[in-house]
C-alpha positions as CSV (number, residue, x, y, z in Angstrom):
1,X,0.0,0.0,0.0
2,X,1.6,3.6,-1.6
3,X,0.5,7.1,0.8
4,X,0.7,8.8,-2.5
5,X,0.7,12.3,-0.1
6,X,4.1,11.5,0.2
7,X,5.7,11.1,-3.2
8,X,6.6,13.3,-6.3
9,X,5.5,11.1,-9.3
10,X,4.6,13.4,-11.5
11,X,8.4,14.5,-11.6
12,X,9.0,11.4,-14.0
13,X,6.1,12.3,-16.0
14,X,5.7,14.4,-19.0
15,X,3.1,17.5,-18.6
16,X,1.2,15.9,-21.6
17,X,1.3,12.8,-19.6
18,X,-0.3,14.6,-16.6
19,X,-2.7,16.5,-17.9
20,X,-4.0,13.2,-19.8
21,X,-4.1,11.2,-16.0
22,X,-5.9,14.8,-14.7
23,X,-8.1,14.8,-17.4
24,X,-9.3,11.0,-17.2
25,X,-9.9,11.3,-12.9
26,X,-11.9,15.0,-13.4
27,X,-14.6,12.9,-15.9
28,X,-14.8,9.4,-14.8
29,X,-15.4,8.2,-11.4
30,X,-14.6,4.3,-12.1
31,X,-12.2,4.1,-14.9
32,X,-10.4,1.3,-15.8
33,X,-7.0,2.8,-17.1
34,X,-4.4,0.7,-19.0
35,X,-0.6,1.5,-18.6
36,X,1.5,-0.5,-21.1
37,X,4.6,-0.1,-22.4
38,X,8.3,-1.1,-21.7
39,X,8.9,2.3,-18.7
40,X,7.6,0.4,-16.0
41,X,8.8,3.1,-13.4
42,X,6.4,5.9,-15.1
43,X,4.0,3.4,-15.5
44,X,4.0,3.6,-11.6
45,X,4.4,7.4,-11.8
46,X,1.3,7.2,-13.8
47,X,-0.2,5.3,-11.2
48,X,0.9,7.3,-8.1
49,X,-0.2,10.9,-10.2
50,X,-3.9,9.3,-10.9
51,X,-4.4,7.7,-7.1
52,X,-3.4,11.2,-5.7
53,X,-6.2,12.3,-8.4
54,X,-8.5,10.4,-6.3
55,X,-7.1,11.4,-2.8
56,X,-6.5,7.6,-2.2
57,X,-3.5,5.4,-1.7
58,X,-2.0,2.7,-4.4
59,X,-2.2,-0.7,-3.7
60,X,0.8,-2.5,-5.8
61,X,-0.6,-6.3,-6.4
62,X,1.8,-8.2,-9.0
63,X,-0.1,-10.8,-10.9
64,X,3.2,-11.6,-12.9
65,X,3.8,-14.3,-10.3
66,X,0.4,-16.1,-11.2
67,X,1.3,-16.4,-15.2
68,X,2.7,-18.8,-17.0
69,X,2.2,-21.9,-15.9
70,X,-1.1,-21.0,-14.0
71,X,-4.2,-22.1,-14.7
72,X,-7.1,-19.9,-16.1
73,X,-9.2,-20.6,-12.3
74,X,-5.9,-19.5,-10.1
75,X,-5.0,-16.0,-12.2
76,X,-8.8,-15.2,-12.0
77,X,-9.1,-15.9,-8.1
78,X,-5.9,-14.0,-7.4
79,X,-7.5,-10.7,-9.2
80,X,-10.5,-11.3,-7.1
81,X,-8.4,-11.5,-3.9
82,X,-6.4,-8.4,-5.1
83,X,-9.8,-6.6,-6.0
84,X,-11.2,-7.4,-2.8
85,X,-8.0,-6.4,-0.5
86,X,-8.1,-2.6,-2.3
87,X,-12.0,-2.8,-1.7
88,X,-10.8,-3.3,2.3
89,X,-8.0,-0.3,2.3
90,X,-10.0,2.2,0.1
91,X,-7.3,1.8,-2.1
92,X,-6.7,1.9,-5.9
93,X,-5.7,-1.2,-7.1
94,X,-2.6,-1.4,-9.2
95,X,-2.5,-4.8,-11.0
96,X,1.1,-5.1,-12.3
97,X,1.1,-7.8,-15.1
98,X,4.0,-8.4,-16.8
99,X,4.2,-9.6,-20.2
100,X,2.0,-12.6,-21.7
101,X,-0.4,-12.9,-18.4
102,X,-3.3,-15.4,-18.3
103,X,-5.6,-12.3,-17.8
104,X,-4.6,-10.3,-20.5
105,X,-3.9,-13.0,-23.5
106,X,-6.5,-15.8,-22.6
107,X,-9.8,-15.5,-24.7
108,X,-11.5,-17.4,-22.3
109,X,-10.6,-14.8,-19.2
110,X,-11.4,-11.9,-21.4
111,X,-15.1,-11.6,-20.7
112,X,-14.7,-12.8,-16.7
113,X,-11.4,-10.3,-16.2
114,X,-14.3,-7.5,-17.5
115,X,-17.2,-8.8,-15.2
116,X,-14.2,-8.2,-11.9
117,X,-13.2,-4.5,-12.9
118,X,-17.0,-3.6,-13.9
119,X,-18.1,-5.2,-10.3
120,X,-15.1,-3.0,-8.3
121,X,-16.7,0.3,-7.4
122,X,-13.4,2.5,-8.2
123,X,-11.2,3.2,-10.3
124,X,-8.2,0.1,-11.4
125,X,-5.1,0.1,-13.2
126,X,-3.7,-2.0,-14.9
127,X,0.1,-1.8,-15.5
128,X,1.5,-4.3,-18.6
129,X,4.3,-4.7,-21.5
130,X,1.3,-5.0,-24.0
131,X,-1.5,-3.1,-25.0
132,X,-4.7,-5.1,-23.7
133,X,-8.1,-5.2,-26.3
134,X,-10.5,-7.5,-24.9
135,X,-12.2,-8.7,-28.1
136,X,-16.1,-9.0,-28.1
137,X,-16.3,-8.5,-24.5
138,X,-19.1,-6.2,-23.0
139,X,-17.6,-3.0,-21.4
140,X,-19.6,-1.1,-18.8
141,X,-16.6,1.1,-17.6
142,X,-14.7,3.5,-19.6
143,X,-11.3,1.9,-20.5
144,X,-8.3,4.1,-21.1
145,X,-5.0,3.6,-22.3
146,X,-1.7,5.2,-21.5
147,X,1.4,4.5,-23.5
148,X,4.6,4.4,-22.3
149,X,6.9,4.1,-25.6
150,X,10.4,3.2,-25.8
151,X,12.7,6.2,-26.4
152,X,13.5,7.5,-29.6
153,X,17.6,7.8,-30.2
154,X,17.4,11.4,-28.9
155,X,15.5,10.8,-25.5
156,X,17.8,7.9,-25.2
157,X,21.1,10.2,-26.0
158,X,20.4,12.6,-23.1
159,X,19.0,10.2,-20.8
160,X,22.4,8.6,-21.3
161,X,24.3,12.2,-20.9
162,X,22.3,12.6,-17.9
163,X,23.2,9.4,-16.1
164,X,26.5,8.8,-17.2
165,X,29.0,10.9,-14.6
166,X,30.8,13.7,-15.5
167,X,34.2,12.3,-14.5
168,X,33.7,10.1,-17.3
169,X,34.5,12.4,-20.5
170,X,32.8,10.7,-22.4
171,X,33.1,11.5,-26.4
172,X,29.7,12.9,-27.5
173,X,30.6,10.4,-30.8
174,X,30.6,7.3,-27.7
175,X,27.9,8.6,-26.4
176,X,25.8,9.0,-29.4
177,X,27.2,4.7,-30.4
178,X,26.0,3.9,-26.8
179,X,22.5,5.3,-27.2
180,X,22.0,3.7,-30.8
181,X,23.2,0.4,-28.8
182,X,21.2,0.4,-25.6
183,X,17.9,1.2,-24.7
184,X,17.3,3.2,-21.4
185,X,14.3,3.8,-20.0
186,X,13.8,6.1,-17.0
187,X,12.8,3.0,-15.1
């Protein structure tokens, strides 16, 4: 369970970003908002900036742990036990997913996965590596979705100028190889 008095998401956010999170608490009382993407830390952000929207605290559940092998019955019950805890705290659940979860690719959890987030009276998020589009599934809550892209070369060249130490000297040619190379992510 996040206080999200206490923290300064919205610092790893961009202002587009958190006037689409303001936007999407001021008109919908029980949205169901998607976060997907490979920035997993302003996924949470994202999270923490639309719970203090609501003037309740986060509660982090990670359903990653239930995929894979799991049956269809055992990732459904632990959504309903995670639904049912933030129902307890007043909290907003955060349902961290993970890539390739039972809830999110099984055709036959698509239409029970909507029936538990229409049945929760608040808002839930949902935080994954992949964009979620329950097919032919009744939706009674608005769904939104928040994407959290992969840096172009440029965002990636002056995250890397930022973390990389002074000290280093490093050759803007270096650094430009190094961000064509790796990947970073503010998370």
């Amino acid at each position: 369970l996040i206080d999200t008095t206490s923290q300064k998401p919205d610092m790893l956010l961009s202002d587009e970003m958190c006037v689409n999170i303001k936007h999407i608490a001021a008109g919908h009382s029980h949205p169901v908002v998607l976060l997907y993407g490979v920035d997993l830390i302003q996924q949470e952000a994202a999270g923490l900036v639309l719970a203090r929207q609501f003037h309740r605290p986060l509660l982090k559940v990670d359903l990653a742990g239930s995929s894979g092998r799991a049956q269809d019955e055992i990732a459904r019950h632990h959504l309903r036990l995670s639904l049912r805890d933030a129902l307890l705290t007043g909290s907003i659940p955060y349902l961290m997913t993970g890539d390739s979860h039972p809830l999110l690719t099984s055709e036959t959890l698509a239409s029970s996965v909507l029936e538990e987030l229409n049945a929760f009276p608040g808002p839930v998020i949902i935080s994954s590596l992949q964009r979620w589009q329950p097919a032919q599934a009744e939706r009674q809550r608005p769904l939104f979705y928040l994407d959290f892209p992969t840096p172009g070369f440029q965002e990636r060249a002056l995250l890397w100028e930022h973390f990389l130490d002074d000290s280093a000297a490093i050759d803007p040619q270096d650094l430009n190889h190094i961000a064509g190379q790796f990947l970073l992510t503010v998370g």
